[in-house]
PDB file as gemmi writes it, atoms N, CA and C in Angstrom:
CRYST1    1.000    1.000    1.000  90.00  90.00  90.00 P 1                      
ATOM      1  N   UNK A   1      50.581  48.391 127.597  1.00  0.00           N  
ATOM      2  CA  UNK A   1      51.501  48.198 128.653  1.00  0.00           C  
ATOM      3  C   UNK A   1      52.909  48.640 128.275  1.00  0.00           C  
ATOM      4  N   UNK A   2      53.593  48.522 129.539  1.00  0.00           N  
ATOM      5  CA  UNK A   2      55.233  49.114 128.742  1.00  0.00           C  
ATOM      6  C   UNK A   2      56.156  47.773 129.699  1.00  0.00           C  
ATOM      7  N   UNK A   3      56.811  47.804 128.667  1.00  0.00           N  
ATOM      8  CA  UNK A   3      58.364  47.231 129.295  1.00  0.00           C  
ATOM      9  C   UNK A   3      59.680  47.360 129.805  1.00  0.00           C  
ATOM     10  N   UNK A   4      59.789  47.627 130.790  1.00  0.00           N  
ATOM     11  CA  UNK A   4      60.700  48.353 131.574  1.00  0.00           C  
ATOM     12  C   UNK A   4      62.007  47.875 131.175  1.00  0.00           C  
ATOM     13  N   UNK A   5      63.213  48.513 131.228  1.00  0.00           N  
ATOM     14  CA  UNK A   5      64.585  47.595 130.799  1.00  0.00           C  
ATOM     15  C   UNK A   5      65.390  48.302 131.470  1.00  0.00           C  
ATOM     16  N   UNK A   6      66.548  48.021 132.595  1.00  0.00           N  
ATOM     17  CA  UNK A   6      67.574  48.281 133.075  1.00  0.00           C  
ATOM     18  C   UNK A   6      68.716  47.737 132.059  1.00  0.00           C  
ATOM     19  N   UNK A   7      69.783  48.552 131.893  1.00  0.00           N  
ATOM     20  CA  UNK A   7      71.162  47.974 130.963  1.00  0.00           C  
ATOM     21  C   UNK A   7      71.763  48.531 132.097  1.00  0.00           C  
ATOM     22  N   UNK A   8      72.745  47.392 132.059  1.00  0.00           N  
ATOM     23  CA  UNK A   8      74.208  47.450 132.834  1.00  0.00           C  
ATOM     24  C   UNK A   8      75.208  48.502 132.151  1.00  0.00           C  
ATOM     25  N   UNK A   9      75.534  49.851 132.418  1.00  0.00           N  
ATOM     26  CA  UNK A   9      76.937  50.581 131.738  1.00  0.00           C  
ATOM     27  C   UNK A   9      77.519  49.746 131.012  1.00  0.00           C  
ATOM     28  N   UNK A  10      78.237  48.964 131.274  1.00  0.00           N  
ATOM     29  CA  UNK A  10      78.855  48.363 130.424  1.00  0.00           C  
ATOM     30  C   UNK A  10      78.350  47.349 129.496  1.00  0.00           C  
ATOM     31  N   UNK A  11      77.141  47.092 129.293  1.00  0.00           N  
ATOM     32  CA  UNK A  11      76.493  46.795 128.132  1.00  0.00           C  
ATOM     33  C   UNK A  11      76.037  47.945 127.638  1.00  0.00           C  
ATOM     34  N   UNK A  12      75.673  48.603 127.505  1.00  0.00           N  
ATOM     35  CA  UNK A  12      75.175  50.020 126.173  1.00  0.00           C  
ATOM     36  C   UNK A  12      76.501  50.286 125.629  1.00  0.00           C  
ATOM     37  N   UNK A  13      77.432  50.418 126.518  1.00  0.00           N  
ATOM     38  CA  UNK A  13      78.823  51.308 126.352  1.00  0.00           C  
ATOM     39  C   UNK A  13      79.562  50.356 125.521  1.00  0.00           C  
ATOM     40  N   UNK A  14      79.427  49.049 125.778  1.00  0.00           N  
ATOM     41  CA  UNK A  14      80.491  47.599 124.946  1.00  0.00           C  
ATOM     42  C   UNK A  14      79.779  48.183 123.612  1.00  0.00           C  
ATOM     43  N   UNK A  15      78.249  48.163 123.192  1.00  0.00           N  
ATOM     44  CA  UNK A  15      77.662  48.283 121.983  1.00  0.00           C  
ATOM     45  C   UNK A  15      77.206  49.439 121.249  1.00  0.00           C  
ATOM     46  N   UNK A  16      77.558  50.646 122.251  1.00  0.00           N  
ATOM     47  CA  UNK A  16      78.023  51.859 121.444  1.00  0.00           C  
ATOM     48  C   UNK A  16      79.150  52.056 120.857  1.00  0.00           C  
ATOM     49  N   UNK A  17      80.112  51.550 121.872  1.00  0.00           N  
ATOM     50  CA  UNK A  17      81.043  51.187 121.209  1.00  0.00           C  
ATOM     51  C   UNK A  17      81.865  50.609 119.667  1.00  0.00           C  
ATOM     52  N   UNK A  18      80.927  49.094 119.306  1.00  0.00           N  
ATOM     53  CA  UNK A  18      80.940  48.429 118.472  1.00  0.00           C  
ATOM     54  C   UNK A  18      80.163  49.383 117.775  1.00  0.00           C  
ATOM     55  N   UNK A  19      78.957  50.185 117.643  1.00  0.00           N  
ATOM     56  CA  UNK A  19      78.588  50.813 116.746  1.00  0.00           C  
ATOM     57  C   UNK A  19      79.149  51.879 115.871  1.00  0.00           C  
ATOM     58  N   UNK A  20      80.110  52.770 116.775  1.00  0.00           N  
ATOM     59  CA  UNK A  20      80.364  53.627 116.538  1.00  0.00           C  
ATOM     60  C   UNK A  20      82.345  53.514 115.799  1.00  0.00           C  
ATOM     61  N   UNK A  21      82.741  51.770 115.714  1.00  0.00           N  
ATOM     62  CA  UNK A  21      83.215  50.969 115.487  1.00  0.00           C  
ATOM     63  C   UNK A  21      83.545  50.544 113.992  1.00  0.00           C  
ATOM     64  N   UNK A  22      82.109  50.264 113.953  1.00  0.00           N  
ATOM     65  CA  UNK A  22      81.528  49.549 112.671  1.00  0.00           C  
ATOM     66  C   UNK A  22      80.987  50.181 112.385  1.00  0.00           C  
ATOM     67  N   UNK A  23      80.640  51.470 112.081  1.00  0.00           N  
ATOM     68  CA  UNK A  23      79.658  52.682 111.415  1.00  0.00           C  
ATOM     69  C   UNK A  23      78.945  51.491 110.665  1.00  0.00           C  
ATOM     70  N   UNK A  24      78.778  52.082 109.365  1.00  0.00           N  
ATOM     71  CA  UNK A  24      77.384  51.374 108.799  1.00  0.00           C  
ATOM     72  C   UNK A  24      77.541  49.835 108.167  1.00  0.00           C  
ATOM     73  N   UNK A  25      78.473  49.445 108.715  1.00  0.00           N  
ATOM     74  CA  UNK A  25      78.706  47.816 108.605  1.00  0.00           C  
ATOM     75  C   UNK A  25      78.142  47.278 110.052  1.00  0.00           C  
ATOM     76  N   UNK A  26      77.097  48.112 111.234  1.00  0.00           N  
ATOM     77  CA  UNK A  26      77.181  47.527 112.604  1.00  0.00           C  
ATOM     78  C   UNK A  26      75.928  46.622 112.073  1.00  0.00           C  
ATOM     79  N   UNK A  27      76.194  45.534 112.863  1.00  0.00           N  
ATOM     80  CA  UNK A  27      74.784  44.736 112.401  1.00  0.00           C  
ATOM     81  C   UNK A  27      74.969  43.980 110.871  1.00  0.00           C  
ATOM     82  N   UNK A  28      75.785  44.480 110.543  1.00  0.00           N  
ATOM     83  CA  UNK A  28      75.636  43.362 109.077  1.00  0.00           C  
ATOM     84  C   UNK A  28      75.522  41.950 109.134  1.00  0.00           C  
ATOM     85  N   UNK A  29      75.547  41.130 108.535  1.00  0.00           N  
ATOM     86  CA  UNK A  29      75.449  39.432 108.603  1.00  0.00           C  
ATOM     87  C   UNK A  29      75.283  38.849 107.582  1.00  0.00           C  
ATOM     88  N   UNK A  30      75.714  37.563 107.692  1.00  0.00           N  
ATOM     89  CA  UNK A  30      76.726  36.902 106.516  1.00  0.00           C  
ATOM     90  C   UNK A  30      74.918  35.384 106.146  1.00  0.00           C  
ATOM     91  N   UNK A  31      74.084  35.521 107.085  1.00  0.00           N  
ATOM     92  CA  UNK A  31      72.993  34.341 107.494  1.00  0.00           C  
ATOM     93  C   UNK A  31      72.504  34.308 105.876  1.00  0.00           C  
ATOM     94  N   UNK A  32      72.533  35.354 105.052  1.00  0.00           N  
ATOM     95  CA  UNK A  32      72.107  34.707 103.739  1.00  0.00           C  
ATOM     96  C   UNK A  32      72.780  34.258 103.292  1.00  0.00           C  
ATOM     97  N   UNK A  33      74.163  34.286 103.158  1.00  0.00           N  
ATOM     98  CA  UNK A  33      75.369  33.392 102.239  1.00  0.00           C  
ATOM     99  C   UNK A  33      74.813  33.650 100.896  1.00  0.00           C  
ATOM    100  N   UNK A  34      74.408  34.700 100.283  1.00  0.00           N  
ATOM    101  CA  UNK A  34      74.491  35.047  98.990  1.00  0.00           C  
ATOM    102  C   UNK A  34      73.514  34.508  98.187  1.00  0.00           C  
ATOM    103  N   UNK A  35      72.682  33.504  99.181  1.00  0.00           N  
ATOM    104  CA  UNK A  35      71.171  33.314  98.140  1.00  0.00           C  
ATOM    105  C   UNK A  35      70.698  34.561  97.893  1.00  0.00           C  
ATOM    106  N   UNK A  36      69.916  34.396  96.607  1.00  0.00           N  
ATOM    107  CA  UNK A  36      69.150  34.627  96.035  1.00  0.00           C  
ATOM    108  C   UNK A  36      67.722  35.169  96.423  1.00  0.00           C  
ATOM    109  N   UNK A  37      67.071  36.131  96.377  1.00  0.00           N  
ATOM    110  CA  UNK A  37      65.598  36.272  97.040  1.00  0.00           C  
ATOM    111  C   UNK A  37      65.731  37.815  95.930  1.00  0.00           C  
ATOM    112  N   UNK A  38      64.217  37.061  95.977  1.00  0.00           N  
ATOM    113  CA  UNK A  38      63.145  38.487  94.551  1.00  0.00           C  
ATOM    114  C   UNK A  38      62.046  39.035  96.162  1.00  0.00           C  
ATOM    115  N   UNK A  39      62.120  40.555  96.237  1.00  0.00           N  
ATOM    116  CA  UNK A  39      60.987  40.761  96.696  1.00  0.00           C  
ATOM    117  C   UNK A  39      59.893  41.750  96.333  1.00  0.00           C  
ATOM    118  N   UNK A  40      59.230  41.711  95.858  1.00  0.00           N  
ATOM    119  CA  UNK A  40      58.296  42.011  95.077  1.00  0.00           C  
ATOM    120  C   UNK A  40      57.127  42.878  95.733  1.00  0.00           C  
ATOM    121  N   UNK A  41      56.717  43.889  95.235  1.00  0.00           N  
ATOM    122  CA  UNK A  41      55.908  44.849  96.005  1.00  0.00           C  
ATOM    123  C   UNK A  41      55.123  45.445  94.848  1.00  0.00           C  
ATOM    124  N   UNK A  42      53.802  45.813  95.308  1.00  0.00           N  
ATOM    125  CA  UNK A  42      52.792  46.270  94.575  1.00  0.00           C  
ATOM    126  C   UNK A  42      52.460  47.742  94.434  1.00  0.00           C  
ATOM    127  N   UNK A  43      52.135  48.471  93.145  1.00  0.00           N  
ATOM    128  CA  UNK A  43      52.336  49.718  93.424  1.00  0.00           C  
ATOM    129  C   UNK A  43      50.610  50.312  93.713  1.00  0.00           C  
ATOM    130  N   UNK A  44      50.407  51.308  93.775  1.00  0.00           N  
ATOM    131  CA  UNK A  44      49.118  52.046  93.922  1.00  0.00           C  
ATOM    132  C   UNK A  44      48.462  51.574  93.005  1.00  0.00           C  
ATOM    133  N   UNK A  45      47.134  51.808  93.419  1.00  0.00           N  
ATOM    134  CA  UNK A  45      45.845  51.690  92.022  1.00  0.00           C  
ATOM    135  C   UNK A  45      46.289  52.696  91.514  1.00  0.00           C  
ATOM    136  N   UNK A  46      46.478  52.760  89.956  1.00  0.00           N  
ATOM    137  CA  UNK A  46      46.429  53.703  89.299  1.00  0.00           C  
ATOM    138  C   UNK A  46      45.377  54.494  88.725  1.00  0.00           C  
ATOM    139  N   UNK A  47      43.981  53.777  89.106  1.00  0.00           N  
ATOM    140  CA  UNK A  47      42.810  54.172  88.643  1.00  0.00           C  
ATOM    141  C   UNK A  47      42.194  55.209  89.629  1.00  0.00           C  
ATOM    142  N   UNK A  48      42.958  54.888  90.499  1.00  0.00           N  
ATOM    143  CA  UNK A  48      41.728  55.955  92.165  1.00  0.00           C  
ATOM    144  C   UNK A  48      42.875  57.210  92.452  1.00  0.00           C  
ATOM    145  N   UNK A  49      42.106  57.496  93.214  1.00  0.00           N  
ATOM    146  CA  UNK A  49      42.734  58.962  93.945  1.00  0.00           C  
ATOM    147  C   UNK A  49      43.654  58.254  94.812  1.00  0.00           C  
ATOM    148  N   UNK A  50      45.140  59.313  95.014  1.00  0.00           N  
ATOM    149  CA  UNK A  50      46.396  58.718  95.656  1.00  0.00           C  
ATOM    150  C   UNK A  50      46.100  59.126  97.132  1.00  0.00           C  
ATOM    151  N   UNK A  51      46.550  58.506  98.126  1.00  0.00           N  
ATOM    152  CA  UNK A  51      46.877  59.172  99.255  1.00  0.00           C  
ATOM    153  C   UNK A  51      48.214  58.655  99.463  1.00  0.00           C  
ATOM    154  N   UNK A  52      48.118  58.797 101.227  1.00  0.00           N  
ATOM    155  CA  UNK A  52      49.498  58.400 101.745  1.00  0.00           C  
ATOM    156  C   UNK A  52      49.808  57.093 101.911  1.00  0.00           C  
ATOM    157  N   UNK A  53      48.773  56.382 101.949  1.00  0.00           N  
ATOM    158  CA  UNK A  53      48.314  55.262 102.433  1.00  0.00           C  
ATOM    159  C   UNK A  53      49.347  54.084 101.160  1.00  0.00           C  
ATOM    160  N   UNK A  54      48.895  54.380  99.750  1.00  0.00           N  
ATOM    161  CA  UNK A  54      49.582  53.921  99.501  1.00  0.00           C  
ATOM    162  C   UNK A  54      50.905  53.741  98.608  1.00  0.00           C  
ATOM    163  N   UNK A  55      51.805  54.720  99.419  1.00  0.00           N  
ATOM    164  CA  UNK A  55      52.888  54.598 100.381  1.00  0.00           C  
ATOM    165  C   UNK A  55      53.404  53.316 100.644  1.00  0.00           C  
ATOM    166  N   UNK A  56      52.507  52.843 101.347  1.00  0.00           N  
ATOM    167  CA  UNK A  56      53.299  51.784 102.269  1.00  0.00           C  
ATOM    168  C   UNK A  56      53.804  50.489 101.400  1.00  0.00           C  
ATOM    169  N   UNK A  57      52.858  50.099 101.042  1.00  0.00           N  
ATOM    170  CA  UNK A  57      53.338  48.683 100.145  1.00  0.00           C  
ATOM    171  C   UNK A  57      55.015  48.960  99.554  1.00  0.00           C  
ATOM    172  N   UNK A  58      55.095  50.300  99.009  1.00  0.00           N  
ATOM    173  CA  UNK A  58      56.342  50.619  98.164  1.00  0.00           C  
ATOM    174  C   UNK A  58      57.522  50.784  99.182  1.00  0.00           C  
ATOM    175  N   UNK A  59      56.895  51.443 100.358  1.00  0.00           N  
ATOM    176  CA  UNK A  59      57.995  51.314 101.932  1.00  0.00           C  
ATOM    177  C   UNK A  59      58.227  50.242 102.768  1.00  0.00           C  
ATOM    178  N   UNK A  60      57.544  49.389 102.802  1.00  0.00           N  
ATOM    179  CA  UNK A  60      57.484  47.964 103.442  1.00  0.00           C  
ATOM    180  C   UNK A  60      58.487  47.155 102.642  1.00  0.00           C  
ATOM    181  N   UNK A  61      57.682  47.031 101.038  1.00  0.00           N  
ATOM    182  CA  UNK A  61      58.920  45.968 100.431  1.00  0.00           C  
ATOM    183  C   UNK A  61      60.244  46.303  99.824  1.00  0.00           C  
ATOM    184  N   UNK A  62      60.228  47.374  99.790  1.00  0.00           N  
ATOM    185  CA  UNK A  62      62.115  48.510  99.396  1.00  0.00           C  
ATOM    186  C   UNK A  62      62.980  48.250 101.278  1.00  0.00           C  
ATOM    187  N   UNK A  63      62.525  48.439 102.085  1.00  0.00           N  
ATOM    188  CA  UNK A  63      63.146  48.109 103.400  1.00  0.00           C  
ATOM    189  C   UNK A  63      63.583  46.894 103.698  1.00  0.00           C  
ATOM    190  N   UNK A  64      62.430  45.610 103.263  1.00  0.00           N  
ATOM    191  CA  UNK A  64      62.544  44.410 103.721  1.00  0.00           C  
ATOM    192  C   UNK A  64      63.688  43.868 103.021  1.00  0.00           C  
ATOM    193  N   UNK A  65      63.757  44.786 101.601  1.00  0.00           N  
ATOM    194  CA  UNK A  65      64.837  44.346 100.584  1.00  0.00           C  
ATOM    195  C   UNK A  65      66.309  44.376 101.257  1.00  0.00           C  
ATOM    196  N   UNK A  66      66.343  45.685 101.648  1.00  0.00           N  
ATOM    197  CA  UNK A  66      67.245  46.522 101.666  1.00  0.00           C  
ATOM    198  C   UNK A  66      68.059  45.512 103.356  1.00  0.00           C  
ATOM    199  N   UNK A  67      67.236  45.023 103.921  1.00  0.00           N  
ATOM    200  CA  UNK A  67      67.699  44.488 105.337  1.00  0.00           C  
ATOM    201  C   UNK A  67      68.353  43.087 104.860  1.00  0.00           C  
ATOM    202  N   UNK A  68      67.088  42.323 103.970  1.00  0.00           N  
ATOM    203  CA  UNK A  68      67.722  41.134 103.520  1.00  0.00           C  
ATOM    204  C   UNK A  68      69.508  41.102 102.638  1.00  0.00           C  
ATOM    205  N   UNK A  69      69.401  41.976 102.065  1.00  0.00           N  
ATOM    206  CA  UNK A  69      70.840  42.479 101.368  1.00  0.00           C  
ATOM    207  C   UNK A  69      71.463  42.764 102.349  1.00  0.00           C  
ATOM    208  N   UNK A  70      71.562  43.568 103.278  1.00  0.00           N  
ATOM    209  CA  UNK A  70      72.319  43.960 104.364  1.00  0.00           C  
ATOM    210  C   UNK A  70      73.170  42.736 105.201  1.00  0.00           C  
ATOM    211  N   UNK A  71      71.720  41.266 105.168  1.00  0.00           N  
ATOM    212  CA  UNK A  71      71.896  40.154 105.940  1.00  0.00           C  
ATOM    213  C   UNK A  71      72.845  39.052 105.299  1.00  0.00           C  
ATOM    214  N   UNK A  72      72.912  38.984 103.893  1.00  0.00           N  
ATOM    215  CA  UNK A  72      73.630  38.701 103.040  1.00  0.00           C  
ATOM    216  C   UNK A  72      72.691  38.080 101.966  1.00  0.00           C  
ATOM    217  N   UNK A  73      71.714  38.592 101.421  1.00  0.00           N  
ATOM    218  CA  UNK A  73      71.221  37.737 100.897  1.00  0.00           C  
ATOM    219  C   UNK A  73      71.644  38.929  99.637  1.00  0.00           C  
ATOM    220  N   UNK A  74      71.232  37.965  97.877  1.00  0.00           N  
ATOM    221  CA  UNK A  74      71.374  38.442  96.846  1.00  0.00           C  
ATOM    222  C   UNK A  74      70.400  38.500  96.255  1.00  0.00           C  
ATOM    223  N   UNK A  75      69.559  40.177  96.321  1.00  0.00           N  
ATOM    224  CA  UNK A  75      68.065  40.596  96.423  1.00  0.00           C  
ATOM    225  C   UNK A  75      67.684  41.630  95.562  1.00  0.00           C  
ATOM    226  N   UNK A  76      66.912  41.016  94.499  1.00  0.00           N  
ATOM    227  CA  UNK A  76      66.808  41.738  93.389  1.00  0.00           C  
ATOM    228  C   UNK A  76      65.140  42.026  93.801  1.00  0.00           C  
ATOM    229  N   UNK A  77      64.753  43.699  93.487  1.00  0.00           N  
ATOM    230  CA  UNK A  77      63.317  44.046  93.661  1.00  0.00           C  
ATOM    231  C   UNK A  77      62.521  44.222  92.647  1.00  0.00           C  
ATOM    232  N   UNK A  78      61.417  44.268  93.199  1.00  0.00           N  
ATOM    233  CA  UNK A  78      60.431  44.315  91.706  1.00  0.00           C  
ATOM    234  C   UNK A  78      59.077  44.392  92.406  1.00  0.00           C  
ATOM    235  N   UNK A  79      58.927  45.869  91.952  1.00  0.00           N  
ATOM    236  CA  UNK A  79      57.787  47.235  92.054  1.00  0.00           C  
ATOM    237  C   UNK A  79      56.767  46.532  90.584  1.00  0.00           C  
ATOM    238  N   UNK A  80      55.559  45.699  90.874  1.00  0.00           N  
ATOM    239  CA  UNK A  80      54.730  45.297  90.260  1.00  0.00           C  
ATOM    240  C   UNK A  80      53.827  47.068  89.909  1.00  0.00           C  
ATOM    241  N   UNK A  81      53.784  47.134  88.432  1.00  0.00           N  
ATOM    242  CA  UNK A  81      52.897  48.109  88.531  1.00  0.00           C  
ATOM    243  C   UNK A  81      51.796  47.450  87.990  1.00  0.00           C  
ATOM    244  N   UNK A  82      50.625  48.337  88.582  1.00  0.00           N  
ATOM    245  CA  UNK A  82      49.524  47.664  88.641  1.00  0.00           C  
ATOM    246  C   UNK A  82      48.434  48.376  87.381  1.00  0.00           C  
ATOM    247  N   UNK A  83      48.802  47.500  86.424  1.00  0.00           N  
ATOM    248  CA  UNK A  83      48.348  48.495  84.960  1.00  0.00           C  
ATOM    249  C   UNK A  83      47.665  46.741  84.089  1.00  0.00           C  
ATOM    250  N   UNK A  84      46.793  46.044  85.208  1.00  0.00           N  
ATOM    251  CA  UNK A  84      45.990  44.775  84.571  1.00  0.00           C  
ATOM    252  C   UNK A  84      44.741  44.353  85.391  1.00  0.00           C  
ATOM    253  N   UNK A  85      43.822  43.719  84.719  1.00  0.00           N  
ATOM    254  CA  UNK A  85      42.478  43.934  85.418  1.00  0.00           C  
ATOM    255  C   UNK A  85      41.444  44.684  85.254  1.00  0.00           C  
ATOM    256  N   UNK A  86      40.531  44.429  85.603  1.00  0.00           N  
ATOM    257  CA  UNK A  86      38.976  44.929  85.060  1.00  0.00           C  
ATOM    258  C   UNK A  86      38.962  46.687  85.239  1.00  0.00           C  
ATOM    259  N   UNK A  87      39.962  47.092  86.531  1.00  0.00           N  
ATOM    260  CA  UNK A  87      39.651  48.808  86.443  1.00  0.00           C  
ATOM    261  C   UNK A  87      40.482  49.393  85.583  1.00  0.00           C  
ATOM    262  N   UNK A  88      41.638  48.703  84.725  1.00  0.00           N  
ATOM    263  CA  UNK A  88      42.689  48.992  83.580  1.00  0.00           C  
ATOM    264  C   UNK A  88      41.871  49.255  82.201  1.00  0.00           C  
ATOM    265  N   UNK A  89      41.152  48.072  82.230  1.00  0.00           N  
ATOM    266  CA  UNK A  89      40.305  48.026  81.056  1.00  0.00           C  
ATOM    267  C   UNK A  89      38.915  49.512  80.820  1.00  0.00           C  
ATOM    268  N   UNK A  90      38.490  49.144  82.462  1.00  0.00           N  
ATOM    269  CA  UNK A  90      37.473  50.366  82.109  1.00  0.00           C  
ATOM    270  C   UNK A  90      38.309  51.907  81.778  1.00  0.00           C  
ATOM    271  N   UNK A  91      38.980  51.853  82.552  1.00  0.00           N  
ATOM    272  CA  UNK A  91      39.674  53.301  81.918  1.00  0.00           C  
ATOM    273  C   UNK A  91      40.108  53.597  80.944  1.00  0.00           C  
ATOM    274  N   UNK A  92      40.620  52.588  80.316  1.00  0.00           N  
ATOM    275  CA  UNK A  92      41.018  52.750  78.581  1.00  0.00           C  
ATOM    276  C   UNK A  92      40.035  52.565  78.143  1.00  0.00           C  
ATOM    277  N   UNK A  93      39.191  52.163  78.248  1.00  0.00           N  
ATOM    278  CA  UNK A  93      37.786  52.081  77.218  1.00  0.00           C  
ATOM    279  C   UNK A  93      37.221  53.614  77.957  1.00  0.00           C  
ATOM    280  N   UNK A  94      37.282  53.777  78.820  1.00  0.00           N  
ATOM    281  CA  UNK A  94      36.486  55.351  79.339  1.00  0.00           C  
ATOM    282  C   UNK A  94      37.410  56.678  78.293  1.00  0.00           C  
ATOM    283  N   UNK A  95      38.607  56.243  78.630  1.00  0.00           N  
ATOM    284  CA  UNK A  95      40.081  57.206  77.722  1.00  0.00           C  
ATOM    285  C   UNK A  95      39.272  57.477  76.582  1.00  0.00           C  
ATOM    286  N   UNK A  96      39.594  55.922  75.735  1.00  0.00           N  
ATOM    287  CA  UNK A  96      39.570  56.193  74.458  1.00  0.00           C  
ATOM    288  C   UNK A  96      37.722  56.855  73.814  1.00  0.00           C  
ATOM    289  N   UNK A  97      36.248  56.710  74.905  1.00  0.00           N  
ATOM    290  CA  UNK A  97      35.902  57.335  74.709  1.00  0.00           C  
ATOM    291  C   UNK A  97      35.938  58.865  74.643  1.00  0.00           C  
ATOM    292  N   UNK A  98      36.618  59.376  75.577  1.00  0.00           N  
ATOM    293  CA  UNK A  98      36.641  60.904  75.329  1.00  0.00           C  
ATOM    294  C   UNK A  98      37.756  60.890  74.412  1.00  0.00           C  
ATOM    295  N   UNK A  99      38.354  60.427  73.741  1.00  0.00           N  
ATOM    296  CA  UNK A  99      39.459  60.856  73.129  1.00  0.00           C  
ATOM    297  C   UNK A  99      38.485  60.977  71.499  1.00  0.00           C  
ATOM    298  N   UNK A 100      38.130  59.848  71.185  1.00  0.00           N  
ATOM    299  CA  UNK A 100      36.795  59.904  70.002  1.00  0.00           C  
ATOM    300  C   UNK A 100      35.911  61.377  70.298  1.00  0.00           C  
ATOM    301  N   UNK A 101      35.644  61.817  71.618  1.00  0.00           N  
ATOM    302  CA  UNK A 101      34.775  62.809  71.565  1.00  0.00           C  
ATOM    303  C   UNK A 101      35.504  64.201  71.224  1.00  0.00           C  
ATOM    304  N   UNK A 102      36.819  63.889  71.969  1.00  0.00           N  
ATOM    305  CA  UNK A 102      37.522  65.273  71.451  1.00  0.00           C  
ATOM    306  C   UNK A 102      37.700  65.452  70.057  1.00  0.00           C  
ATOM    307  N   UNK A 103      38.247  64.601  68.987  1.00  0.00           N  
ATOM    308  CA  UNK A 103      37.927  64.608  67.649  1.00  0.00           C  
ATOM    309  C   UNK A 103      36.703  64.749  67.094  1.00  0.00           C  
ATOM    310  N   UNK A 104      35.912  65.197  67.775  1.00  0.00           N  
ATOM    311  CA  UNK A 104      34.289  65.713  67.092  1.00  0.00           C  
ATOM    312  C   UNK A 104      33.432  64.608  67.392  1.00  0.00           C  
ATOM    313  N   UNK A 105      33.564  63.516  67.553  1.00  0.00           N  
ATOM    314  CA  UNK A 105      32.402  62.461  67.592  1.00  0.00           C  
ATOM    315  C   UNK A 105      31.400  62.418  68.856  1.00  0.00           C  
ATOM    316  N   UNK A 106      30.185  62.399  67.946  1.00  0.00           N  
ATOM    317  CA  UNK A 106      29.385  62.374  68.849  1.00  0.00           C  
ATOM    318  C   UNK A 106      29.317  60.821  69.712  1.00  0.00           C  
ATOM    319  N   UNK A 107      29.503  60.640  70.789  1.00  0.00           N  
ATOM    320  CA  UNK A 107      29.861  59.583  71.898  1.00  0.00           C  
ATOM    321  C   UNK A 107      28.290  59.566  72.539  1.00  0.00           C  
ATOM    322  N   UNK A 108      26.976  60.181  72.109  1.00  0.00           N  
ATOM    323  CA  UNK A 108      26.240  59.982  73.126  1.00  0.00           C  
ATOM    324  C   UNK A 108      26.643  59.995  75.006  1.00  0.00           C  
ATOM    325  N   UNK A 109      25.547  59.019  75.697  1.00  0.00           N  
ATOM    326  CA  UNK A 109      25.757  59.134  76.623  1.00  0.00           C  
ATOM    327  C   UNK A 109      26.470  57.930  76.927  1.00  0.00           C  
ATOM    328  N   UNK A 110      27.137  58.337  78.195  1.00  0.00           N  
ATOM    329  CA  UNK A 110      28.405  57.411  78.653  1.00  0.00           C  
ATOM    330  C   UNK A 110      27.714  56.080  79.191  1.00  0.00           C  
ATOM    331  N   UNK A 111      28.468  55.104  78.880  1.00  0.00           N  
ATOM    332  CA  UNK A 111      27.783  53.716  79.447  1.00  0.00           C  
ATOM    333  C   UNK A 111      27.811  53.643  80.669  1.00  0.00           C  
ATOM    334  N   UNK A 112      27.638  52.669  81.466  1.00  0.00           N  
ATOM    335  CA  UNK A 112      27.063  52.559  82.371  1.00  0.00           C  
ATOM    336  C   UNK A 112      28.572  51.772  82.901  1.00  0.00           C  
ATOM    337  N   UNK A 113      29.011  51.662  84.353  1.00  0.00           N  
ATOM    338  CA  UNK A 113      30.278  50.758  84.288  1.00  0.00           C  
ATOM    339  C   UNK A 113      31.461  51.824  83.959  1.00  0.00           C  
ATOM    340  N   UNK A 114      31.424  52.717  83.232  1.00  0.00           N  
ATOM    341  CA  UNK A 114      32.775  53.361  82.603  1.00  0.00           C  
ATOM    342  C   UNK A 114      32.477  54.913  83.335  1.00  0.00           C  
ATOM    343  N   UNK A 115      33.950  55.387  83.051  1.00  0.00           N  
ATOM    344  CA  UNK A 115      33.912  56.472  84.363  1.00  0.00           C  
ATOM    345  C   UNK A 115      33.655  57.984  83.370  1.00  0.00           C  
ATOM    346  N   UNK A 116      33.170  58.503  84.113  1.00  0.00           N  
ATOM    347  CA  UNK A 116      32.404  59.402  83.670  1.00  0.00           C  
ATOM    348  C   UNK A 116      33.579  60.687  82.651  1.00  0.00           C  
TER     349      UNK A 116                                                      
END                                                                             
């Protein structure tokens, strides 16, 4: 569905106004009073193939930051990289097999669970 909206001239015009006013201070706000807030965002699997997709987690929580600071809050970020957990482990154990194989060792065949 859509939502129709009539503005009165002199409402767009009062707040183009103020925008064009307040360049990039329009919209600022004081509602955090300088608390404190961590926001925290997760990065890609590092084990799989990248797309665009994820993208987002790293665009979602850098914005949300960036608005809360704007609002007044005092907002420190933190990009979790994601280098713990069972697919961390298989890959370093998959690594460090071919790395033994490149130095001559015979590695047999690859286990079962670990990436090829």
């Amino acid at each position: 569905g859509f939502v129709n909206l009539r503005l009165h001239d002199g409402f767009w015009q009062a707040h183009l106004a103020a925008l064009l006013g307040e360049g990039r201070n329009y919209g600022r706000s004081t509602i955090g009073g300088g608390r404190k807030a961590n926001v925290e965002y997760v990065s890609a699997n590092p084990t799989g193939p990248m797309h665009v997709g994820h993208c987002r987690g790293a665009v979602v929580g850098d914005t949300l930051a960036n608005l809360m600071a704007f609002a007044g809050y005092d907002v420190t970020k933190e990009y979790v990289i994601n280098d713990a957990g069972s697919q961390i482990d298989v890959l370093g154990r998959s690594a460090l097999l071919r790395y033994r194989e490149a130095l001559g060792e015979a590695i047999g065949e690859i286990p079962a669970g670990l990436y090829p």
